[in-house]
C-alpha positions as CSV (number, residue, x, y, z in Angstrom):
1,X,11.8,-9.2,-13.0
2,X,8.1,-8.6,-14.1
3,X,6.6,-11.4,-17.1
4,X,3.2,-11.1,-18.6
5,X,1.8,-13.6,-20.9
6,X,-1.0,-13.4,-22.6
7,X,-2.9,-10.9,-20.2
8,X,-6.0,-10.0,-21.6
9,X,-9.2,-8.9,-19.8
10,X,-12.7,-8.3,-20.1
11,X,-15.4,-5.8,-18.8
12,X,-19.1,-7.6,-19.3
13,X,-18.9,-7.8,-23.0
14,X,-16.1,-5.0,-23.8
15,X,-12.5,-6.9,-24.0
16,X,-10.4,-3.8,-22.7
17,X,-7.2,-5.3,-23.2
18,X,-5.6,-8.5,-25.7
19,X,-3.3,-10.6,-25.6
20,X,-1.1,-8.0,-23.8
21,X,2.9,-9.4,-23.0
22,X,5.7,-7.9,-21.3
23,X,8.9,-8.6,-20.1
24,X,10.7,-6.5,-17.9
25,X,14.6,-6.5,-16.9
26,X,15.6,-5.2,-13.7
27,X,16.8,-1.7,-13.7
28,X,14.7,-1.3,-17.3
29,X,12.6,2.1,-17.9
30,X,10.2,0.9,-20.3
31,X,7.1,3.7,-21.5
32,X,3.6,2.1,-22.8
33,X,1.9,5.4,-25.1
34,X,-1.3,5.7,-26.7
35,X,-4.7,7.4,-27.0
36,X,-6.8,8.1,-24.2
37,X,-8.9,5.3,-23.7
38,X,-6.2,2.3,-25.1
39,X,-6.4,0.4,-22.0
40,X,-2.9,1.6,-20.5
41,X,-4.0,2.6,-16.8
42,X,-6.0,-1.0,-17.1
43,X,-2.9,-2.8,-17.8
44,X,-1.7,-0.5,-14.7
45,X,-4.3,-2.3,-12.5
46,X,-4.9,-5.5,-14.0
47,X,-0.9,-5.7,-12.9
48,X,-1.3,-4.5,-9.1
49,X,-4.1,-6.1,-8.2
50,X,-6.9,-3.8,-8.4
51,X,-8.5,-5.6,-11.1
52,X,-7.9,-9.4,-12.0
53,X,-7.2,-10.5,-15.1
54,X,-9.8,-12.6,-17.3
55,X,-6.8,-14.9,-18.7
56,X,-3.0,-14.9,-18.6
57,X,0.1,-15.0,-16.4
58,X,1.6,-12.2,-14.6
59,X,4.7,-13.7,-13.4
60,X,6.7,-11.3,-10.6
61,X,10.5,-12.2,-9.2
62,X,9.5,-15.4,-9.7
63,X,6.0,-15.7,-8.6
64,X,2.5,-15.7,-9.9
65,X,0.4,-12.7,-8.2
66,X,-2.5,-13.3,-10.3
67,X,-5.5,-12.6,-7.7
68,X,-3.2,-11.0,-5.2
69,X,-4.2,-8.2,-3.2
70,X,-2.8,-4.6,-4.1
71,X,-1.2,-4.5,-0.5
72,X,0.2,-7.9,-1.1
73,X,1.6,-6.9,-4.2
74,X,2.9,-3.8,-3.1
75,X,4.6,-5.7,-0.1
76,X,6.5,-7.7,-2.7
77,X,7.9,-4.7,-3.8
78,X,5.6,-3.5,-7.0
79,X,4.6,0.5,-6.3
80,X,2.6,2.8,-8.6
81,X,1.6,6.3,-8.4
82,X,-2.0,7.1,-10.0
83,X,-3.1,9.4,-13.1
84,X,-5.6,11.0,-10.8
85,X,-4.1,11.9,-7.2
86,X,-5.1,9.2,-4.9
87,X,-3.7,11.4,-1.5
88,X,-5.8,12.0,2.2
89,X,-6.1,15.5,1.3
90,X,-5.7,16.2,5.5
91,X,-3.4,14.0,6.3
92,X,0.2,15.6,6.5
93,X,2.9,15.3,3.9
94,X,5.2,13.3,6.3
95,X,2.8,10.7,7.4
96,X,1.7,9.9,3.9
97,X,5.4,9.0,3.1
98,X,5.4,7.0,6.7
99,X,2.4,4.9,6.2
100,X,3.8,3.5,3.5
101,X,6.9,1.7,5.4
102,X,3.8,-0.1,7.0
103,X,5.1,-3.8,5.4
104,X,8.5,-2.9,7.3
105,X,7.1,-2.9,10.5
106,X,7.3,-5.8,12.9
107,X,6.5,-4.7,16.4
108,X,2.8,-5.9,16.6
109,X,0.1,-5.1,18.7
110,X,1.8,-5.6,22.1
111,X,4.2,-2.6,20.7
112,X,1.6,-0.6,19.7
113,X,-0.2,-0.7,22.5
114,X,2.2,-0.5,24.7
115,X,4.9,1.7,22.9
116,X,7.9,-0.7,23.3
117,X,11.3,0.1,22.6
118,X,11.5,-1.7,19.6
119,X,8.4,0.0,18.3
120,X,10.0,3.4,19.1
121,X,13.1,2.5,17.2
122,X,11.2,1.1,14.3
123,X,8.9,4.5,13.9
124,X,12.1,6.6,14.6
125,X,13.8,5.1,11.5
126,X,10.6,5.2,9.2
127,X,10.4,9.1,10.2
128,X,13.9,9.5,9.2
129,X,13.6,7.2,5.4
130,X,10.3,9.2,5.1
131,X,11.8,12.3,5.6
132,X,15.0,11.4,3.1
133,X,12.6,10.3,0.2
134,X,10.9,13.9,0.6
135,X,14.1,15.7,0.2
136,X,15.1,13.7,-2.8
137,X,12.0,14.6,-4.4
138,X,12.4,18.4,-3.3
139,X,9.4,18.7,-1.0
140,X,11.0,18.6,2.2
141,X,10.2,21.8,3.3
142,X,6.7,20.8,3.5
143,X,6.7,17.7,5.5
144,X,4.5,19.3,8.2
145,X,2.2,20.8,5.5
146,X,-1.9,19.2,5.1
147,X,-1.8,18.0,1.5
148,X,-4.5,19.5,0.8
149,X,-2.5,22.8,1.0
150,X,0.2,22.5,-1.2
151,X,0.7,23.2,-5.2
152,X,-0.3,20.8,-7.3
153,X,3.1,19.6,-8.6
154,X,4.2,19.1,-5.1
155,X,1.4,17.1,-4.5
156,X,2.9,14.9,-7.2
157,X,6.0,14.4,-5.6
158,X,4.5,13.5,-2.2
159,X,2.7,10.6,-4.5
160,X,6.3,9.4,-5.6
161,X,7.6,9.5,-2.4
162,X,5.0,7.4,-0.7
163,X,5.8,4.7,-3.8
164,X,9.1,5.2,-2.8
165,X,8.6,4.3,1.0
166,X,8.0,0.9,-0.2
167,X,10.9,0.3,-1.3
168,X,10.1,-1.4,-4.4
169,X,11.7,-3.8,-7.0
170,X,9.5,-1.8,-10.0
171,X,8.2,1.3,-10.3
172,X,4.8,1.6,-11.7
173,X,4.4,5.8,-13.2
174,X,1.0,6.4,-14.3
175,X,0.9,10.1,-16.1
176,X,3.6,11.7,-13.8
177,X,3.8,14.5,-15.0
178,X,0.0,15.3,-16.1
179,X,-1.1,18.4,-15.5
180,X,2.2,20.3,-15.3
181,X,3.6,22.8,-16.7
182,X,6.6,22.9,-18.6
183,X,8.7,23.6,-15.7
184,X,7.2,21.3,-13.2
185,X,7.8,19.0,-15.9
186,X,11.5,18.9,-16.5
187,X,12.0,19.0,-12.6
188,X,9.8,15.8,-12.8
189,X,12.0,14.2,-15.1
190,X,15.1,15.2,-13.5
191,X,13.7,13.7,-10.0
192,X,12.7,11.0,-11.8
193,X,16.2,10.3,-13.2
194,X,17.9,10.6,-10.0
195,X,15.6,8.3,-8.4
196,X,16.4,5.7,-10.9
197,X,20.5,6.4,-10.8
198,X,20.2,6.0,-6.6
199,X,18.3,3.0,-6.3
200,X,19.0,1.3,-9.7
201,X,15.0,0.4,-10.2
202,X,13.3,-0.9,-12.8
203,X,10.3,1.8,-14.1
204,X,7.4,1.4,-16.4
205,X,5.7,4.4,-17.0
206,X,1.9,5.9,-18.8
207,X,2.8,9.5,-20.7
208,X,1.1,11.5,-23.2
209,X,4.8,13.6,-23.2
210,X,6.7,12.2,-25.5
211,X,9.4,14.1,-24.3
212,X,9.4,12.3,-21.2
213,X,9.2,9.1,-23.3
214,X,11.7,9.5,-25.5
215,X,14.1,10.9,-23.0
216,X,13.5,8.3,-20.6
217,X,12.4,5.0,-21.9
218,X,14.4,2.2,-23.6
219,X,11.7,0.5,-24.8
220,X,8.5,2.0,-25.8
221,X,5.3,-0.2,-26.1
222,X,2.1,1.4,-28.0
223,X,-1.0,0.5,-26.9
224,X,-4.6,0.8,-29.1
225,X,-7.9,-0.4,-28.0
226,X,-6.6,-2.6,-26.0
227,X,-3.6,-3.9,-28.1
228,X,0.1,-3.6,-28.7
229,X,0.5,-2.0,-32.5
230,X,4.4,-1.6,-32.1
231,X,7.1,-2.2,-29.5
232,X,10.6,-1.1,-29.7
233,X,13.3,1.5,-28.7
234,X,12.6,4.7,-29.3
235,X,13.8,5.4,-33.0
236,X,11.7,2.5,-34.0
237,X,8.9,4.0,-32.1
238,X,9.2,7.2,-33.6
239,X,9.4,5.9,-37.1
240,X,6.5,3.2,-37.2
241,X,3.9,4.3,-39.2
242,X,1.2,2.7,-37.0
């Protein structure tokens, strides 16, 4: 599903990540670990498009997205959440899950404009997937809430949902479930469980918790200054002395 060769990529004189290679099956939850400041949220957005890689191949269902736009890449079916929140803090909970259906929508500008029936139909049925992906993730209750008002581990689920909107191949977790507390963070890995039994995605996920990790992954790559030490399931992982 998702092939990298050889990524590596430099900032001026800094080379922030090596050599860097992945292969992903579909339906695979792999982890990528490491210290802060390893180069894992890099290899996050080298991937999506925010950044573009110096050299290599990035290689997804079959085609090269090198130099791709995020939205282009999204549309493909590649989502991510962020480490840091990356929400309209007054936008409500609902319409951040909606706007995300926006590569699913076909009416034009004629329906816009002009509210068409196939425009109402369309909107009608993002509402309702919207609203579905917020119950999965247990926040619901809050779709008429401003972001900005809710706790922060909601907040976290509303960014899942909107990934989820896309509908994606691949799954791209960076630090879900930073910031929580212990609680908040096996209802995190429980949400994030039964997202992967529905839909049968691939994940690749960023955690400090090994718990999460070790629970979820089946195979672990560890990342350091900018390079892979070890890669393997995770009783290798836990055993390398690296």
């Amino acid at each position: 599903l998702l092939q990298i060769e050889s990524m590596t990529h430099y900032f001026g004189g800094l080379r922030a990540v090596n050599n860097f290679n992945l292969k992903i099956e579909p339906g695979q939850i792999r982890g990528l670990i490491g210290p802060n400041g390893a180069g894992k949220t890099t290899v996050f957005n080298l991937i999506t498009g925010i950044y573009t890689p110096t050299e290599g191949k990035i290689i997804f269902d079959g085609k090269n997205i090198v130099g791709l736009q995020p939205y282009d890449i999204a549309a493909l079916g590649l989502a991510r959440t962020f480490q840091n929140l990356r929400l309209w803090r007054h936008m409500k909970v609902l319409e951040h899950v909606k706007l995300s259906c926006y590569s699913k929508i076909d009416y034009g500008l004629v329906g816009a404009f002009f509210g068409t029936a196939h425009r109402n139909r369309q909107e009608k049925q993002n509402e309702e997937f919207a609203y579905e992906l917020l119950k999965l993730v247990g926040v619901s209750q809050f779709a008429d809430y401003l972001v900005v008002n809710l706790p922060y581990g909601a907040q976290r689920r509303v960014e899942l949902a909107r990934a989820l909107a896309v509908e994606p191949k691949i799954l791209f977790l960076d630090e879900p479930t930073a910031g929580m507390n212990p609680e908040e963070l096996l209802q995190m890995l429980e949400i994030v469980r039964k997202v992967h039994q529905k839909y049968g995605m691939a994940i690749f996920l960023i955690e400090h918790r090994m718990k999460v990790v070790m629970e979820l992954c089946e195979i672990i790559q560890t990342l350091v200054f900018g390079e892979v030490i070890a890669e393997g399931n995770k009783d290798e992982i836990r055993n390398n002395p690296a």
